[in-house]
C-alpha positions in Angstrom: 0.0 0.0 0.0 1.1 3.1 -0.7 1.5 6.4 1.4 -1.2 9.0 1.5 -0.9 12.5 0.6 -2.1 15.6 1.7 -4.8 16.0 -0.8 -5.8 11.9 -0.6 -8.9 12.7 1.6 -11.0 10.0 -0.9 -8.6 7.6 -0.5 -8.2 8.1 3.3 -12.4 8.2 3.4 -12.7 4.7 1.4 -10.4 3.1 4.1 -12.1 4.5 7.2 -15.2 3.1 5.3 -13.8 0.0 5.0 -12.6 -0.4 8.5 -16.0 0.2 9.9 -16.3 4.0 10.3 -18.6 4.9 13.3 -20.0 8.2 12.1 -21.3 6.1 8.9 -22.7 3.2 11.3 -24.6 6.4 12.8 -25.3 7.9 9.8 -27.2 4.5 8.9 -29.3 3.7 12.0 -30.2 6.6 13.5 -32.2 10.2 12.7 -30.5 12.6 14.9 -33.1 15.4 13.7 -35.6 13.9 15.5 -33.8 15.7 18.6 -33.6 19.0 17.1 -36.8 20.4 18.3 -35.8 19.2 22.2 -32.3 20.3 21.9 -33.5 23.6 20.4 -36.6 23.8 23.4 -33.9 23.0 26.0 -31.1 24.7 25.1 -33.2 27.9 24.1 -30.6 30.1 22.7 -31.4 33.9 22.2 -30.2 36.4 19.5 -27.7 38.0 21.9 -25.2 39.0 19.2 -21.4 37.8 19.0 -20.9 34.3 17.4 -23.7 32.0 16.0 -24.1 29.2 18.7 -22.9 25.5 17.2 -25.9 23.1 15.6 -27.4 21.4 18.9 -27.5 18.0 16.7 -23.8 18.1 15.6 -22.8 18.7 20.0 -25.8 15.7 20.4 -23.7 13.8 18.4 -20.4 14.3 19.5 -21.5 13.8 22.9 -23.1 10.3 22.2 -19.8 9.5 20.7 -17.8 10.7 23.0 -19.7 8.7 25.9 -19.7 5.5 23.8 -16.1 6.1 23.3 -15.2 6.8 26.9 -13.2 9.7 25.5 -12.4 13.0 27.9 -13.4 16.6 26.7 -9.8 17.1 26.0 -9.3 14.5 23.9 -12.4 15.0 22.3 -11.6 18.3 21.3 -8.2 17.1 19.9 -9.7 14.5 17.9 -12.3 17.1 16.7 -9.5 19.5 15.5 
């Protein structure tokens, strides 16, 4: 097998893929927008100015993977980066 580049991202996908990605598993099984209106209704965020607020599904998610992962914040925000 070769090395990947920089620029392989397709290449890099297809094996993730391959291997069993989680996020695809996810993807497959369950409708996170079904949460949206309870995350929106709980977290109630308000037009305060400053910077937009991240999508309450994309912070669901990365919390359910993060618990099923047993994964600290730090290390969930280095993986994320």
């Amino acid at each position: 097998m070769k090395q990947l580049g920089f620029f392989d991202v397709e290449e890099w996908l297809a094996r993730l893929s391959g291997l069993g990605d989680q996020l695809e598993a996810f993807s497959r099984t369950v409708d996170f927008e079904v949460f949206r209106p309870d995350l929106e209704k709980a977290l109630a965020y308000s037009d305060q100015g400053g910077r937009p607020p991240f999508d309450p599904v994309l912070m669901f998610k990365i919390l359910v993977i993060q618990t099923l992962n047993n994964l600290s914040d730090e290390r969930t925000e280095y993986l994320i980066n």
